[in-house]
C-alpha positions in Angstrom: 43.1 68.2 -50.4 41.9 70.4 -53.1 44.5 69.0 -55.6 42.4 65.7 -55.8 38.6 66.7 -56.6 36.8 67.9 -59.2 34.4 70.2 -60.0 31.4 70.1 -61.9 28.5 73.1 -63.1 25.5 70.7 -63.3 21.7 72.0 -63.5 22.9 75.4 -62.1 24.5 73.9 -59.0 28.4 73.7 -58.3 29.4 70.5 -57.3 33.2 69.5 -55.5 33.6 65.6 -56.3 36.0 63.6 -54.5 37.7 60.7 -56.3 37.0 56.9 -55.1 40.9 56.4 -54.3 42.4 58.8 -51.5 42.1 59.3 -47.9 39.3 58.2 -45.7 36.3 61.1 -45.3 33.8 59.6 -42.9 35.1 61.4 -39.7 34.3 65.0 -38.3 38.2 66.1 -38.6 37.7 65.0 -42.7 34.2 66.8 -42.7 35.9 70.5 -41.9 38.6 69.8 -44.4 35.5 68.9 -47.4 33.8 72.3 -45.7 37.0 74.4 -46.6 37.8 72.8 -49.7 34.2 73.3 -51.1 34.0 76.5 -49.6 37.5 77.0 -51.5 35.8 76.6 -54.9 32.4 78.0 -54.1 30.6 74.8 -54.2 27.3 73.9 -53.0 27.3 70.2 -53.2 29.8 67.9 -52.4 30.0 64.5 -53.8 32.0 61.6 -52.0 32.2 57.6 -52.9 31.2 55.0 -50.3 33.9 53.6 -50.6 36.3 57.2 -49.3 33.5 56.8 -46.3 34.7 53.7 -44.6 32.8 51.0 -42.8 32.4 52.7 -39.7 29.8 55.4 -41.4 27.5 53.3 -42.4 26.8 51.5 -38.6 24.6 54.4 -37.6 24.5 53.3 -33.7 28.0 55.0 -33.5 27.0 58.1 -34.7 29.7 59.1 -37.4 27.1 59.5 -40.0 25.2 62.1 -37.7 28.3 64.1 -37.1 29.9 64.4 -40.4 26.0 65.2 -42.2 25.2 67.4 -39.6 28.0 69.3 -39.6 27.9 69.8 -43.4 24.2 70.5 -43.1 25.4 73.6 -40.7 27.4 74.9 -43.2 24.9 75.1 -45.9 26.5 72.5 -48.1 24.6 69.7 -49.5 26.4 66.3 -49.7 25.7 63.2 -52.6 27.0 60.0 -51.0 27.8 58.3 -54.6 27.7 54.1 -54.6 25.7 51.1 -54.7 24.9 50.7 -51.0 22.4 48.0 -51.6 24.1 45.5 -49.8 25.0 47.6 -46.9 20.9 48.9 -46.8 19.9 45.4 -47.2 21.8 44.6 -44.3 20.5 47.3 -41.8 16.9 48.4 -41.5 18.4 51.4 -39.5 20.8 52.1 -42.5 17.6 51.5 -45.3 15.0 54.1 -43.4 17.8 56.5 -42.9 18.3 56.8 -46.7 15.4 56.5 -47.6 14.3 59.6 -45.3 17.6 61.4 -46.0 16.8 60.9 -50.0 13.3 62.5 -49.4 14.7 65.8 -48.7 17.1 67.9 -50.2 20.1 68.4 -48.2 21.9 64.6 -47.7 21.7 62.2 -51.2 22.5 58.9 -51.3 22.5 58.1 -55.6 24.1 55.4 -57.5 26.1 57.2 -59.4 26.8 60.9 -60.6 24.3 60.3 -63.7 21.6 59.7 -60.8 23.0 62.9 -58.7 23.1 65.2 -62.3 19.2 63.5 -62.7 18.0 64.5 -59.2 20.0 68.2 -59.7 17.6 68.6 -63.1 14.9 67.2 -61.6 14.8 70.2 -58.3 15.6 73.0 -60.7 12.8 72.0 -62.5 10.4 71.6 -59.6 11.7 74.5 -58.2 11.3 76.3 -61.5 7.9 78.5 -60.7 7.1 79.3 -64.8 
């Protein structure tokens, strides 16, 4: 699995980036195999396309989202969910608070794009940043 990602040294943060084309990484069994592999590389973040997510993780009532985010959450790795999911939020006031609540805080992202996840990484550091 480690073959096929990426990583990136952005704002001081490690980052293990999953490609749009591969395997589907919206279940629990995929969340333990992105825990190893960013573990693997020493990565805090973890970046994955909608698209590797499927469907099925974006209807919240089933509670897919919950388990996979949850579980990263445990393991101290923060997770970028990378895509246009305007359509999708548009669709689903469930799906549109839950981002928006999840983008307040600083463990679960959902950005655009990896410009808009390197922006929000320089944007911490600097808030974070006591001089």
């Amino acid at each position: 699995m480690g073959a096929e990602t990426t990583i990136h040294e952005w704002h001081g943060g490690r980052i293990l980036e999953y490609p749009a084309d591969g395997s589907p990484l919206g279940n629990v069994s995929s969340s333990l195999q992105m825990i190893a592999a960013a573990r693997c590389q020493g990565a805090e973040w973890i970046a994955v396309p909608k698209e590797r997510l499927g469907d099925e993780f974006f209807l919240l009532r089933n509670g897919i989202a919950g388990e996979v985010l949850q579980k990263l959450v445990i393991y101290q790795l923060r997770i970028a969910i990378v895509g246009d999911i305007a359509t999708l939020s548009a669709a689903s006031k469930a799906l549109h608070d839950f981002v928006v609540e999840c983008n307040r805080g600083t463990n679960v992202w959902f950005v655009r794009d990896l410009e808009e996840l390197k922006d929000r990484l320089r944007r911490e550091l600097k808030t974070g940043n006591t001089e």
